[in-house]
TORGU-902144 format. One record per atom (N, C-alpha, C): x, y, z; residue in three letters. Coordinates in steps of 0.02 Angstrom, whole numbers, plus 50000, padded with zeros to 5 digits. Atoms other than C-alpha are relative to their C-alpha. Last residue first. Layout:
residues N
XYZALA...
//
This chain:
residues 485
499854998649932UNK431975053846661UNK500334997150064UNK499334995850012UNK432475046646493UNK500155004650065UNK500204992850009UNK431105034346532UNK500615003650010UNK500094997249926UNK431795015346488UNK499825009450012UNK499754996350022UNK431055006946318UNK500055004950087UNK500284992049972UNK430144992046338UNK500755004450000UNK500224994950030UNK430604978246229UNK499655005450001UNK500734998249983UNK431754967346328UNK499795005449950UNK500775005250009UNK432774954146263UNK499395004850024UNK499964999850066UNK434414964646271UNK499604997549970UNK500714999450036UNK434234969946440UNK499874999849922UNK499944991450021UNK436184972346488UNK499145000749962UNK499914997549979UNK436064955346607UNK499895009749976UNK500584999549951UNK434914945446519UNK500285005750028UNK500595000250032UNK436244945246370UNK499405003450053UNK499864990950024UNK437534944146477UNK499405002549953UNK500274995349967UNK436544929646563UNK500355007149990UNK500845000149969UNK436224921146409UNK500085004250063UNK500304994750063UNK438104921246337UNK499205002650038UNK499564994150012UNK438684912446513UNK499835006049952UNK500574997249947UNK437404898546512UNK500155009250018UNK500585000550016UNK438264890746358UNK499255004250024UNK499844996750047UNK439984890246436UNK499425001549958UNK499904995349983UNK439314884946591UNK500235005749952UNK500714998050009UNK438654868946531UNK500035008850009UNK500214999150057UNK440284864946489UNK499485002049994UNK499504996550042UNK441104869546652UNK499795000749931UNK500314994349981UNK439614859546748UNK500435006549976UNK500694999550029UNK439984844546653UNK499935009250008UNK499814999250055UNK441944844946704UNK499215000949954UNK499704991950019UNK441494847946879UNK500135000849912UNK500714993149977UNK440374833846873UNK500205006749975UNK500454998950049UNK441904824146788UNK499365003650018UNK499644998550034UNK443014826946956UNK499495002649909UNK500014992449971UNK441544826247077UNK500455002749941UNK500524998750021UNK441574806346992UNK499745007350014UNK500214998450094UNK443184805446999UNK499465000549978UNK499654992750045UNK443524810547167UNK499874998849918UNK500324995249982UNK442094797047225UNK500325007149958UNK500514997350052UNK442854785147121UNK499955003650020UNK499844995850109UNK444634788647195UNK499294998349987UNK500044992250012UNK443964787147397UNK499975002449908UNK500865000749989UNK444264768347411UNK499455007849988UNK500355002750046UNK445944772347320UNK499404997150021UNK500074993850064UNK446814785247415UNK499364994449983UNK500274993749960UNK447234774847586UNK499645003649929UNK500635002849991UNK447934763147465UNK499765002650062UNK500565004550047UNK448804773947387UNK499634998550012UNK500684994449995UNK449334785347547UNK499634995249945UNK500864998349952UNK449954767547595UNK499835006349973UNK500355004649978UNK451204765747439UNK499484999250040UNK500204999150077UNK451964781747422UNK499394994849991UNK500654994949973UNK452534779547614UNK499365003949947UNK500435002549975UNK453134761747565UNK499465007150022UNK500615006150007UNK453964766747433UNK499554998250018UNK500354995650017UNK454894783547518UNK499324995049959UNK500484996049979UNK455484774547642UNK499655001549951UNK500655005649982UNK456144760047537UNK499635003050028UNK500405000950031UNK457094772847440UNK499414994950015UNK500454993150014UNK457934782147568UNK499654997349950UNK500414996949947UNK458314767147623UNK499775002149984UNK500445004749972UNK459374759647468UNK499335002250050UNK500335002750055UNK460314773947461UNK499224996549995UNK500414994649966UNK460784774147651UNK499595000449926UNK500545002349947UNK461314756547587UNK499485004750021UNK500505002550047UNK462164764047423UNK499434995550070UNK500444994350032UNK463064777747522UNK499594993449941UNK500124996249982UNK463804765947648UNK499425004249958UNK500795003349982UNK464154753147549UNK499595005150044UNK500525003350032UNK465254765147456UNK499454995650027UNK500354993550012UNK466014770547601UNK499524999849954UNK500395000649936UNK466564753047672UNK499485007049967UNK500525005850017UNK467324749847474UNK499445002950044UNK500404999050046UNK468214768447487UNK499474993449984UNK499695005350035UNK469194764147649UNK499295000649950UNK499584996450046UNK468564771747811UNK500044993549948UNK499565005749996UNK466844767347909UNK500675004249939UNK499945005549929UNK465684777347974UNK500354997949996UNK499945008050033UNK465844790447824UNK500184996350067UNK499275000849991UNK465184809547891UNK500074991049984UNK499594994249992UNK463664819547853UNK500674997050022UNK499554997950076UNK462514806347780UNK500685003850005UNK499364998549990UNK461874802047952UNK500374997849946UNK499335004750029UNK460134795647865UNK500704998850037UNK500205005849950UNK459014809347968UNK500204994049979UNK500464994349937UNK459794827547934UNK499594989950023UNK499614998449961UNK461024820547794UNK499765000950078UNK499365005149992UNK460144810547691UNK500315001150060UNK500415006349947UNK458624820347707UNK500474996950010UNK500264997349924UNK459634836647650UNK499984994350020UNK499304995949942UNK460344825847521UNK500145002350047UNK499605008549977UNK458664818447433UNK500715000150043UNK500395002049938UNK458124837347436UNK500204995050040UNK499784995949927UNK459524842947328UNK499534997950078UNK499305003049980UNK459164828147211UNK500245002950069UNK499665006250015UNK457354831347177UNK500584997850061UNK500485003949983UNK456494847747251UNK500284993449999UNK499915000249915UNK458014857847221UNK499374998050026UNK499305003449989UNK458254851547038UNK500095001550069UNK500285006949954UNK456324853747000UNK500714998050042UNK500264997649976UNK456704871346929UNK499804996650069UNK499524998249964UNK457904865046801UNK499875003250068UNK499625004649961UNK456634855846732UNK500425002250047UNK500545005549966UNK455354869746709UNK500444996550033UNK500284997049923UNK456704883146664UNK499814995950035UNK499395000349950UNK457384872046526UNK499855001850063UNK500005005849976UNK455544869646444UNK500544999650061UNK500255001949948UNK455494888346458UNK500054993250024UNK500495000950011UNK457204891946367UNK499444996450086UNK500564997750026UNK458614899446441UNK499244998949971UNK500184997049948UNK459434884246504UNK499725006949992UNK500695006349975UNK459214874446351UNK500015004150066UNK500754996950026UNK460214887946272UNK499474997350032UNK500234995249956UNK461734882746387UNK499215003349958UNK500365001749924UNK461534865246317UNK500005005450053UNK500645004650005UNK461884870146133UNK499595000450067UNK500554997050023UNK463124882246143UNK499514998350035UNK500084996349938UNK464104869446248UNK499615005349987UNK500475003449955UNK463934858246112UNK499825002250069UNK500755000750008UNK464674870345990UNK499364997050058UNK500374991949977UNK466194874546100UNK499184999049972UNK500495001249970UNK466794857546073UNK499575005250013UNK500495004350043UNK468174861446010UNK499354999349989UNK499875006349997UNK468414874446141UNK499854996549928UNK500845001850010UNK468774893746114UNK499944992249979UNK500005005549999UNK470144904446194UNK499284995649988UNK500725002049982UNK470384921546171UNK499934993649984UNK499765008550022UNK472184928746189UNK499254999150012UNK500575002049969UNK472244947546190UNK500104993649942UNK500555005150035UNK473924954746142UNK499544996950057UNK500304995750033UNK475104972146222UNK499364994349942UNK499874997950054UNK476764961646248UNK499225000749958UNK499424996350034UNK476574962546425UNK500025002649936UNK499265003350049UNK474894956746425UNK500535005550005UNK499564995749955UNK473504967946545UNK500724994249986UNK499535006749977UNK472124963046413UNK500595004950064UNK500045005150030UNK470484972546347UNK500684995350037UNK500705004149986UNK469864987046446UNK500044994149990UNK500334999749918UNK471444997446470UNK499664992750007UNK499425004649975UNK471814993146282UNK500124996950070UNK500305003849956UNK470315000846230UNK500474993750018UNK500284996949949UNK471155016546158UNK499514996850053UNK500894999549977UNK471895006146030UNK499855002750072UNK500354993650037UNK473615011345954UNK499524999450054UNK499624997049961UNK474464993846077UNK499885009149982UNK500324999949939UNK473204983845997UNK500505005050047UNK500484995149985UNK473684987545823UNK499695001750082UNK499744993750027UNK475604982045831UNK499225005350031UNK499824995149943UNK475054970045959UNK500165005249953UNK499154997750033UNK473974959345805UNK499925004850070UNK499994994750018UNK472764947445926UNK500535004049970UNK499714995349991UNK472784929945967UNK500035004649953UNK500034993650031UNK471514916745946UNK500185005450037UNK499774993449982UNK471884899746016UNK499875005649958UNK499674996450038UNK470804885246006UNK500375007250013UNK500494994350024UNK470484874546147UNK500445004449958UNK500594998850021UNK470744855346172UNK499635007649984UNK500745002149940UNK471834852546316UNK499435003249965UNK500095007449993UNK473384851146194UNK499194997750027UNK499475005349962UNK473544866446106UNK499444995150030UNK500325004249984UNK472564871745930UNK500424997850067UNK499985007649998UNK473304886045866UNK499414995550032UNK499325002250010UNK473284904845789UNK500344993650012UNK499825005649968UNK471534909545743UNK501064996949987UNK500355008450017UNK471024927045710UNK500654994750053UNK499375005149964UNK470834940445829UNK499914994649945UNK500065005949991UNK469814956345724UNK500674995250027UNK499555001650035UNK469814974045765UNK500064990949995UNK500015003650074UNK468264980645786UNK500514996449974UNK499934993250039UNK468334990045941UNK499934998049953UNK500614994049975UNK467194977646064UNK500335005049938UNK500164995449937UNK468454962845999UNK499545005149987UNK500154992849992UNK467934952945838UNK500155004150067UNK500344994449948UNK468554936545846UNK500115005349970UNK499764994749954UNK468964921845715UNK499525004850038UNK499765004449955UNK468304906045607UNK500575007350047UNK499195000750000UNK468294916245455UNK500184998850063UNK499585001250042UNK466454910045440UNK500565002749987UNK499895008350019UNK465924906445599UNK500445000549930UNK500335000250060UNK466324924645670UNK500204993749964UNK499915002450027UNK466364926745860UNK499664997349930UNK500475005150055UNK465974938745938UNK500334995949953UNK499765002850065UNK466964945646081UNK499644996449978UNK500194994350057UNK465914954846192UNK500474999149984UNK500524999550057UNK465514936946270UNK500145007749971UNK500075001850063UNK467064936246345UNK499455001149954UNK500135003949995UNK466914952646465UNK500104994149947UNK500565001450028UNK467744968746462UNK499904992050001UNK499875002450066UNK468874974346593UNK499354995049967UNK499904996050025UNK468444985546731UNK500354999149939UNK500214992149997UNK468224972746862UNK500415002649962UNK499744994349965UNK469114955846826UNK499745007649965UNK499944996050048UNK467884940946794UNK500325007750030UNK499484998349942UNK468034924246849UNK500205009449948UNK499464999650035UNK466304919046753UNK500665002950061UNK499454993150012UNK464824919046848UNK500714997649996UNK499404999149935UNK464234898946857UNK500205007249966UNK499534994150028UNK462394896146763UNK500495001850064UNK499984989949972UNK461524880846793UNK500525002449960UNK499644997249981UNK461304865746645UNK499945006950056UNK499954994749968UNK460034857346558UNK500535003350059UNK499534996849930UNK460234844746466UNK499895006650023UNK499994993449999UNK459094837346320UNK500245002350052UNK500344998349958UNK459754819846272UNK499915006750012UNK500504998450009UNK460244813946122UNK499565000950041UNK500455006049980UNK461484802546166UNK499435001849996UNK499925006650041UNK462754812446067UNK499744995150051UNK500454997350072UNK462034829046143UNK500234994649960UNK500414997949997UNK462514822546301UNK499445001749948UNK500235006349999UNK464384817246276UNK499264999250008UNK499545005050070UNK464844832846188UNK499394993850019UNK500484995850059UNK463994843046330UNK500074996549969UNK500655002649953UNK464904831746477UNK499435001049942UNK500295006050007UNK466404834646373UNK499384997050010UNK500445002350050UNK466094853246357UNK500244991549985UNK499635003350023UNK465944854346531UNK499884998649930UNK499914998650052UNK464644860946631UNK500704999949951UNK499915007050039UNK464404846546761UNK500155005549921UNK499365003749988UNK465074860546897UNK499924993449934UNK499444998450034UNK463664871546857UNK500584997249982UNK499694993949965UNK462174859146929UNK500795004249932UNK499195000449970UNK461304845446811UNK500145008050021UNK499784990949981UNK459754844146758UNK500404999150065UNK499485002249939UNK459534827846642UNK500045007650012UNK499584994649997UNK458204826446484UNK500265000350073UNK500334994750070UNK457324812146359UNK500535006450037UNK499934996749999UNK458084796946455UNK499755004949955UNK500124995350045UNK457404781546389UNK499845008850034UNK500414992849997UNK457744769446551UNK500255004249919UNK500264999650075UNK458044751246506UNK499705007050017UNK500794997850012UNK458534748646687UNK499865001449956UNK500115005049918UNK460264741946706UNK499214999749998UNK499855006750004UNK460844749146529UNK499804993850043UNK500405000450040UNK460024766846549UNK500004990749975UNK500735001350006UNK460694766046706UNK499774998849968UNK500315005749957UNK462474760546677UNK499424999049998UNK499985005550039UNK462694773646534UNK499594994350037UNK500764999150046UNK462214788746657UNK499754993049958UNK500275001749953UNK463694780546771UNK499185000549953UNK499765008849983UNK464944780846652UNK499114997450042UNK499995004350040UNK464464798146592UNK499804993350017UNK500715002849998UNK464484804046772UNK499934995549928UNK500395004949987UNK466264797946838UNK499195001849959UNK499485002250017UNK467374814746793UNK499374991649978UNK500045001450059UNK466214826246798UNK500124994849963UNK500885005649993UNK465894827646978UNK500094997549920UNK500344995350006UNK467954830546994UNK499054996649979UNK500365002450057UNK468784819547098UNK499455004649977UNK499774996550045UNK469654826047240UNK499844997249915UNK500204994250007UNK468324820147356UNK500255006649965UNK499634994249945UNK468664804347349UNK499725006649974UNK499385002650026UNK467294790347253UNK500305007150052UNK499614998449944UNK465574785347305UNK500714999649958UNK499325002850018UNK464364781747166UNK500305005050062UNK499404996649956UNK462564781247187UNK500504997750003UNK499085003950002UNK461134776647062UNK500345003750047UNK499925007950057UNK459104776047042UNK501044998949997UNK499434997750001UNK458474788847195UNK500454992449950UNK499785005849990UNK456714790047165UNK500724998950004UNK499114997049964UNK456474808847181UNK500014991350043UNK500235002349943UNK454444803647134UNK500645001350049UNK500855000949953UNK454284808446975UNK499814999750040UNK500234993350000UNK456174818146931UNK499084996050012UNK500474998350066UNK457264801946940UNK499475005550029UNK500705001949970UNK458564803847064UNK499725001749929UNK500494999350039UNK460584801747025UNK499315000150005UNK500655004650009UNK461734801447157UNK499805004449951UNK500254996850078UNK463794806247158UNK499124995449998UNK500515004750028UNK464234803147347UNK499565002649952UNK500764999250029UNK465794809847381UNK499664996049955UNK500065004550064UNK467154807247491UNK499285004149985UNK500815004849990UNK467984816047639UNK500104997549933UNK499955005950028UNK469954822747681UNK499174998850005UNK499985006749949UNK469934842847727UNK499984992649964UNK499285003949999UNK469514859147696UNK500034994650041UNK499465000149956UNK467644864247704UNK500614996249990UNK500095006549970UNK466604868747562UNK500575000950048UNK500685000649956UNK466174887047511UNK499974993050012UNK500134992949985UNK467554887847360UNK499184998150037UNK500404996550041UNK468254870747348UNK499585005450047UNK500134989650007UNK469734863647405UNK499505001749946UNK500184994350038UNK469664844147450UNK500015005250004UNK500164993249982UNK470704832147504UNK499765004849972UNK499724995750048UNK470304812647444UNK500145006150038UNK500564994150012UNK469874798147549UNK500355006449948UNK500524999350040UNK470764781847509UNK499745005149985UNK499754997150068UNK472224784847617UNK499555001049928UNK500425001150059UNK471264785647772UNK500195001149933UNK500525002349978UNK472404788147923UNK499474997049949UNK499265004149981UNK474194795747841UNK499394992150032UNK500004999749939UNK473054805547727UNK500264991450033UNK500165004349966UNK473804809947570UNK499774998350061UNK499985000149937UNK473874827847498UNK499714991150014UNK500685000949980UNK474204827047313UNK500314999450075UNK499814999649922UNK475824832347200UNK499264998750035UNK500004993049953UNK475164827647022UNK500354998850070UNK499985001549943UNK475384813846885UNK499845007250047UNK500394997849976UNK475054814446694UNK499874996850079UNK500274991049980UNK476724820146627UNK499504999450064UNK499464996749903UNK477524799146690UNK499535007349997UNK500364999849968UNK476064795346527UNK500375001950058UNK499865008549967UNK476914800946390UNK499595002550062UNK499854996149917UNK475854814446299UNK500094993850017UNK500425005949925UNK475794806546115UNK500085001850060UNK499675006449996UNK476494820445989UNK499514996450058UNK499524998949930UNK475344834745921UNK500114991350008UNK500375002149917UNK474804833145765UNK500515000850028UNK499605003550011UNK475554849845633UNK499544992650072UNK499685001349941UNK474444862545585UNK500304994549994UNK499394998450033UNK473574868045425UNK500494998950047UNK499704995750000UNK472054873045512UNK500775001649961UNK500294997250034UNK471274856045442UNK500065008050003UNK499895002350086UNK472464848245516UNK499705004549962UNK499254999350003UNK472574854545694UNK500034999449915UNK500074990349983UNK470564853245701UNK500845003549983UNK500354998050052UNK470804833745668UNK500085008149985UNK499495001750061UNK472394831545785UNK499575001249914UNK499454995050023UNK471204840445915UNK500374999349945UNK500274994649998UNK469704829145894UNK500575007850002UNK500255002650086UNK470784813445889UNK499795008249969UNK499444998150029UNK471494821746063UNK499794996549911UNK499704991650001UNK469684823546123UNK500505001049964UNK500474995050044UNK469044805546088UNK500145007349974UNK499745001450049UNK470574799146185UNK499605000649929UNK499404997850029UNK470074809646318UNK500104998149925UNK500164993650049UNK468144805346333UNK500765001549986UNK499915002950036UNK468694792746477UNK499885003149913UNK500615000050006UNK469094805946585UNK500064993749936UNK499864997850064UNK470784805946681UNK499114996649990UNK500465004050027UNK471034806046877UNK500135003149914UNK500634994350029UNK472714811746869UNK499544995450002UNK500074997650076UNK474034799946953UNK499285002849982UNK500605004750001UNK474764802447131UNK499815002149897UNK500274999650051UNK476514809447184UNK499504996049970UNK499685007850026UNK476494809347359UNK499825003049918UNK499904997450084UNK476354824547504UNK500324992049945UNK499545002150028UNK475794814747693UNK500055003749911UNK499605002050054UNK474644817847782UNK500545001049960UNK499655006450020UNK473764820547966UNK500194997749941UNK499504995749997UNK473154839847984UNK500644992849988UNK499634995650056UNK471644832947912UNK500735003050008UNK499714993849994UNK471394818748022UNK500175003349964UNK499054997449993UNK470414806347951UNK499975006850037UNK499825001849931UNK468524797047965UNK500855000350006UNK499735007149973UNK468164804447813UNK500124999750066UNK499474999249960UNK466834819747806UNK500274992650006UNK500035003849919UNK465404814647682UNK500745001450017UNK499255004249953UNK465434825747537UNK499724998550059UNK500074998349955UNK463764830147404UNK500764996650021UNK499585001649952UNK463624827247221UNK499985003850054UNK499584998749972UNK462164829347091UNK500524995650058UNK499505003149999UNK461214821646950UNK500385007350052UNK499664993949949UNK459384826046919UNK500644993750025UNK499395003049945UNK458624812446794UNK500515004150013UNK499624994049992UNK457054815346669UNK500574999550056UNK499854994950031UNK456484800646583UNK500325005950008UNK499565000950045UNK456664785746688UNK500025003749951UNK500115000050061UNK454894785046748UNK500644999349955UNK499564997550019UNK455024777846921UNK499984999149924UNK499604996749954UNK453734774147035UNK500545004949968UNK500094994050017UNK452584763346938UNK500135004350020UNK500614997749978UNK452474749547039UNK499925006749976UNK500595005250006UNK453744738646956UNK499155003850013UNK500394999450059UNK454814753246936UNK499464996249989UNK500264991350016UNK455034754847119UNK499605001249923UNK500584998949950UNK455384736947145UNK499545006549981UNK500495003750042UNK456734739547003UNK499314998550029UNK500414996050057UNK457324751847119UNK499864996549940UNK500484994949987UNK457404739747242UNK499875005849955UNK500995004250002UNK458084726947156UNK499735004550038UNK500185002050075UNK459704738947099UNK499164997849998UNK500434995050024UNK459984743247297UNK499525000349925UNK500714998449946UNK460214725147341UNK499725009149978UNK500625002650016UNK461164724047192UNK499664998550033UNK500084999550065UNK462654735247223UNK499224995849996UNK500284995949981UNK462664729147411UNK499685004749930UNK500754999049952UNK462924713547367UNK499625004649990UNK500494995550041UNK464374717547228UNK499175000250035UNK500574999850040UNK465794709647320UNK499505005949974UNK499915001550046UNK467384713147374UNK499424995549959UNK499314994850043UNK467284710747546UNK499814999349957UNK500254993150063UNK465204703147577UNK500755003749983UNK500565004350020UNK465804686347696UNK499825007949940UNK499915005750016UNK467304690547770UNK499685000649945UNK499295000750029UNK467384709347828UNK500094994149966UNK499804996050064UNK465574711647805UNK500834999249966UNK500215001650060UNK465284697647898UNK499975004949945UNK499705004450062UNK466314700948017UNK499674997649954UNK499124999550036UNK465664716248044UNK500464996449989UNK500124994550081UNK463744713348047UNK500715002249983UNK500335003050065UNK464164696948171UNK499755005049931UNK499245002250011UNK465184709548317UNK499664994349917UNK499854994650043UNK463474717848338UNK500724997949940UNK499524997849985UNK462784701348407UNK500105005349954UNK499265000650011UNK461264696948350UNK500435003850009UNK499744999650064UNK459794697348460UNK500635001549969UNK499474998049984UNK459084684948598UNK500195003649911UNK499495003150040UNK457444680248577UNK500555003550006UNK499465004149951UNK456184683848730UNK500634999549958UNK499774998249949UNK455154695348657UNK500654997850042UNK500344998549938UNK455074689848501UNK500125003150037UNK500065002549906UNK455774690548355UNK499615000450063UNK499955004650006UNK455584693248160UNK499994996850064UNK499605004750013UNK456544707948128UNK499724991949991UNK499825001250102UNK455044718048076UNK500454995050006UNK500075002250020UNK454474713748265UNK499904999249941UNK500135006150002UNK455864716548341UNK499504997649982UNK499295002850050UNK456304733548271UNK499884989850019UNK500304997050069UNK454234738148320UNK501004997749967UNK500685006550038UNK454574730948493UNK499925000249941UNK500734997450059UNK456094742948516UNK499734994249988UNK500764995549964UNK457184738648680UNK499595001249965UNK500125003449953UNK458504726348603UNK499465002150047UNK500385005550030UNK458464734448435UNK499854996650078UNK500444997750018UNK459154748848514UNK499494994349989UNK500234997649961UNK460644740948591UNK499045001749984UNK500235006349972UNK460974731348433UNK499695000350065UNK500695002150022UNK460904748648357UNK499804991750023UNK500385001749986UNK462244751948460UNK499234999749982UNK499895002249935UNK463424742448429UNK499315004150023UNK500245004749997UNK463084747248257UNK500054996550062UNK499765006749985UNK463434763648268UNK499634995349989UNK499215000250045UNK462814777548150UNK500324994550022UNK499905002149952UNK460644774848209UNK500925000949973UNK499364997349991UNK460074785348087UNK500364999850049UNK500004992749935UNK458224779948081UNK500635003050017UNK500704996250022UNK458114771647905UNK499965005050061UNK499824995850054UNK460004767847906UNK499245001449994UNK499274995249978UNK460224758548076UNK499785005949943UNK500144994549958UNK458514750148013UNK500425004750050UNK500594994650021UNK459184744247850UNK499555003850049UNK499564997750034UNK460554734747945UNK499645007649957UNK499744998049943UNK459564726048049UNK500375006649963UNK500614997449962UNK458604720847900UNK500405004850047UNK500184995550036UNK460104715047805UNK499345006250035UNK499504994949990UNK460584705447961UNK499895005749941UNK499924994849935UNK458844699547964UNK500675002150002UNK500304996350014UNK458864693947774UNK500005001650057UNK499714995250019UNK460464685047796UNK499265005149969UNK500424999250044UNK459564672747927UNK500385006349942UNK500764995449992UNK460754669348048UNK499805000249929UNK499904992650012UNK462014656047982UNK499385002450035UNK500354996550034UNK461734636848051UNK500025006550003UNK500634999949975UNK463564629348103UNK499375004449977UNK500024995649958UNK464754622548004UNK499185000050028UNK499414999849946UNK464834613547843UNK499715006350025UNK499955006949975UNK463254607847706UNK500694998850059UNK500555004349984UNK462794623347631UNK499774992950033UNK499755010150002UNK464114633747649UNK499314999050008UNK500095003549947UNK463694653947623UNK499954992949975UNK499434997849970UNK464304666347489UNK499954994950073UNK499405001650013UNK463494657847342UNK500405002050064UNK499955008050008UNK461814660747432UNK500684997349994UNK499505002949954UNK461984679347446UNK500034993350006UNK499694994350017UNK460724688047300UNK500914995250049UNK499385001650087UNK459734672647302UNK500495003350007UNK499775008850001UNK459384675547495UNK500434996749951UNK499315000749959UNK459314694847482UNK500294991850006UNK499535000150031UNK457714691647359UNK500595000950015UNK499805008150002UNK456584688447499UNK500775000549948UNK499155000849999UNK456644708047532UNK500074991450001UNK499715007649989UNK454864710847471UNK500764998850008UNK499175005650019UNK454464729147512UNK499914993849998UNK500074998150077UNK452534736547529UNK500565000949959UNK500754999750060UNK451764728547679UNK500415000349942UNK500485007549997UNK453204726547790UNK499784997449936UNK499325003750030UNK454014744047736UNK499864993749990UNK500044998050088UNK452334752647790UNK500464996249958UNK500395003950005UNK452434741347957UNK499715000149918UNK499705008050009UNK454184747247996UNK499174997849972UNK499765000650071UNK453584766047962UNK500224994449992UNK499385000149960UNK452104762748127UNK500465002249922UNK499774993250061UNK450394768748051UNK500735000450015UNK500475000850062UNK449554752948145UNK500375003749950UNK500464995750035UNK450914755948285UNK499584998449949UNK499854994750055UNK451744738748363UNK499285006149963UNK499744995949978UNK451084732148527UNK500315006449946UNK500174993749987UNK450084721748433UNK500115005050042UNK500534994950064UNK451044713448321UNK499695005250028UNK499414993350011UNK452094708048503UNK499765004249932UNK499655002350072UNK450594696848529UNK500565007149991UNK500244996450047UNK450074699348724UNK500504997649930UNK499935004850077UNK449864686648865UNK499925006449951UNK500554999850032UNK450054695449047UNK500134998849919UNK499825001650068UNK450894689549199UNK499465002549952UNK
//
C-alpha cells in the first residue's frame, strides 16, 4: 500500500490547475438554484461538478459523454478539479442528459454561464470592448442530407425592413412616384429543403462550402486578447447578416462595451448592415467580394454617377437617368434604346433585347460608400488585418481541439448550448493561460522596467554623443593641416 494526496499526482503546469487558480465557478449555484427542490427528494450532485464535467468534455474534445465519464474515471487531474478522490464513484453519464432534458430545457443557463465568464474576463482586464471581429462558421447536423422533405417555409426577414420600406415610400415621393402597396405576408414564403431527421438544421449552398443540413455559429471576439464575448447558433440557411445587428446591440447592452470599430468579412456587406453601423457610429470595416462580372463587358464602377441630376454616365457619355424605386430598395436607372442601339459600345454595355442598360443603385448606397472607404484607408488595413488572428483563429481552435466540426446533439436549443459551452471554454482556457504567464511575468516586471528606462536614458544621451563623434570623426577640432602628399 502506499499513502499519496491525489494534488500531487496532478502536473504543477497541468491546464486543470491554471483554470483552478484563475476561474471562480461558484456562481453556477445562484445561476441554477430555482431549478432544484430544496426540501423534496433525494440530495442533487453538486451542479458545479456536472458543469465541470461538462467543461472538461469541451476543453479537451472529448464529443461523447459516455465517454467522458470513461475518461474521467482514469484521469487524476479530471478527478481532482472535479473534486474526488480516488475511490469516489463518478457521475453517471445518463445524469448530464437528463438533466439537460429536464432540469436546463428551455432555459437561459447556458446563456449566462458564458456571460459571467466574460465578465470574469473584463474584470481582469481582458476585454476592451472597442474593436469586435464578427464571423460565422457551420457545424455539420447530425442529418442525412439525402433525407428531406420540400415545404413551404417563411423568409428569414431582417428587422431593418420596416425601416427600408419607409425609406423607399420616401425616395418614391420625392421622385414624383407613387407608395408602393403593403406586401401581404402569404408573398414572403419559399420552397426549402427540410430534413426528415433534424428539422431544425438548415441546407446550405454556398460557393466553397459543402452541401448539406448544419448550423451556424455566428461569434463575436474582442480584438485584445480574441476574447470571445457572444455566440449565436441558428440554421445554416440563414444569412450572416441577418442576426448580427441584434446581437451587436446585446453586447453593448450586456457589457457596457463602447465599440469604436468592427471587422467584418464580405458577406456582412450589406447596405443594411452599413446603414445600421454608421447610425451607431461605429467605424466598420469591411472585405472586398469580386463582383459577378461577365468578361468583355464593362464594369459598374465605369458608370459614374452624378449627385446632382441624380443619374449615370456610361463609359460613352450618354447619360441613364432615374426611372423607379422597386420594392427591395434600389433605384432604377435605365437608358434611352433609341441612342444605345447607334452606340458602338453596345457590345460592351448590356446584352438586353430591347437594346437598354439598367443600373441599379441602393438607398442606402451612401452608407456603403462610407464603409468600403474604411477599407482602403490605413487605419482600415490595421484592423482588418487582425481579422485572421482574432475570430478566424478562435474557429480553427474550435474546430481542431473543441470538436466544433459537427453538432452532437440535434435540435437548435442542444446546438446552441453547444456552441456557447465550447464558447465558454475557449474562454476559460485562454484566462487562465493569460493569467499564469502574468504571474510568472510579474516578479521579473521591475527588472524589465528598469533595463526598459536604462534603455530609454541611454537613447537620450545618445542623441547628444552622436553630433561629437561626427565632429571627431571628419577632424573638425583639429588644427593641423594634413600634407597634400
Amino acid at each position: 500500500m502506499e499513502f499519496v494526496s491525489i494534488g500531487e499526482l496532478v502536473p504543477p503546469e497541468h491546464l486543470l490547475r491554471k483554470v483552478e487558480n484563475s476561474i471562480d465557478f461558484e456562481f453556477i449555484r445562484e445561476k441554477v438554484r430555482g431549478m432544484y427542490c430544496a426540501d423534496n427528494g433525494r440530495p442533487a450532485i453538486d451542479p458545479v461538478v456536472l458543469f465541470k464535467m461538462l467543461f472538461i468534455g469541451y476543453l479537451f474534445g472529448v464529443r461523447s459523454e459516455r465517454q467522458l465519464e470513461r475518461e474521467i474515471q482514469v484521469n487524476v487531474a479530471y478527478r481532482w478539479f472535479l473534486g474526488f478522490g480516488l475511490r469516489n464513484r463518478i457521475p453517471d453519464a445518463s445524469t448530464l442528459s437528463q438533466n439537460r432534458r429536464r432540469r436546463f430545457s428551455e432555459s437561459t443557463v447556458y446563456q449566462e454561464i458564458f456571460d459571467e465568464i466574460v465578465l470574469q474576463a473584463i474584470k481582469l482586464n481582458l476585454v476592451e470592448g472597442k474593436i469586435l471581429y464578427t464571423d460565422s462558421t457551420h457545424l455539420k447536423a447530425n442529418a442525412n442530407k439525402n433525407k428531406f422533405e420540400e415545404r413551404e417555409v417563411k423568409r428569414s426577414t431582417r428587422k431593418y425592413l420596416d425601416e427600408l420600406e419607409e425609406d423607399i415610400n420616401e425616395d418614391r415621393q420625392v421622385h414624383g412616384k407613387k407608395v408602393l402597396k403593403v406586401k401581404d405576408k402569404e408573398e414572403e414564403t419559399k420552397t426549402s429543403k427540410i430534413s426528415t431527421v433534424d428539422p431544425e438544421s438548415g441546407y446550405m449552398v454556398r460557393d466553397g462550402k459543402p452541401k448539406g443540413f448544419f448550423y451556424l455559429d455566428h461569434r463575436t471576439v474582442d480584438g485584445k486578447h480574441a476574447i470571445i464575448t457572444d455566440s449565436h447558433a441558428t440554421p445554416a440557411n440563414v444569412h450572416d447578416s441577418i442576426p448580427y445587428l441584434d446581437r451587436l446591440d446585446r453586447q453593448i447592452g450586456r457589457f457596457g462595451f463602447k465599440v469604436e470599430a468592427v471587422g467584418l468579412d464580405a458577406g456582412y456587406f450589406t447596405p443594411g448592415i452599413c446603414k445600421g453601423i454608421e447610425e451607431r457610429n461605429i467605424y466598420g470595416v469591411m472585405g472586398y467580394r469580386r463582383p459577378n462580372h461577365i468578361k468583355g463587358y464593362f464594369y459598374k464602377r465605369d458608370y459614374q454617377y452624378d449627385v446632382e441630376r441624380d443619374s449615370y454616365w456610361c463609359p460613352c457619355g450618354q447619360e441613364i437617368p432615374y426611372r423607379t424605386t422597386n420594392r427591395n430598395g434600389y433605384r432604377e436607372y435605365i437608358s434611352d434604346a433609341k441612342q444605345c442601339r447607334k452606340c458602338e459600345c453596345l457590345g460592351k454595355c448590356t446584352r438586353s433585347a430591347n437594346c437598354q442598360k439598367v443600373v441599379t443603385r441602393h438607398v442606402w448606397q451612401v452608407s456603403k460608400d462610407h464603409i468600403d472607404k474604411h477599407r482602403l484607408s490605413k487605419k482600415g488595413k490595421a484592423i482588418y488585418a487582425r481579422r485572421k488572428e482574432t475570430v478566424e483563429r478562435s474557429f480553427a481552435d474550435a474546430k481542431q481541439l473543441h470538436g466544433h466540426r459537427y453538432a452532437r446533439m440535434r435540435g437548435l436549443e442542444k446546438v446552441s448550448e453547444q456552441c456557447l459551452l465550447a464558447a465558454a471554454c475557449q474562454n476559460i482556457k485562454k484566462i487562465a493561460l493569460i493569467t499564469a504567464r502574468q504571474l510568472f511575468l510579474s516578479p521579473i516586471r521591475p527588472i524589465k522596467d528598469f533595463f526598459s528606462r536604462f534603455h530609454s536614458i541611454l537613447q537620450i544621451l545618445d542623441v547628444f554623443v552622436r553630433p561629437l563623434n561626427f565632429f571627431s570623426s571628419n577632424n573638425i577640432f583639429s588644427t593641423q593641416t594634413e600634407n597634400p602628399a
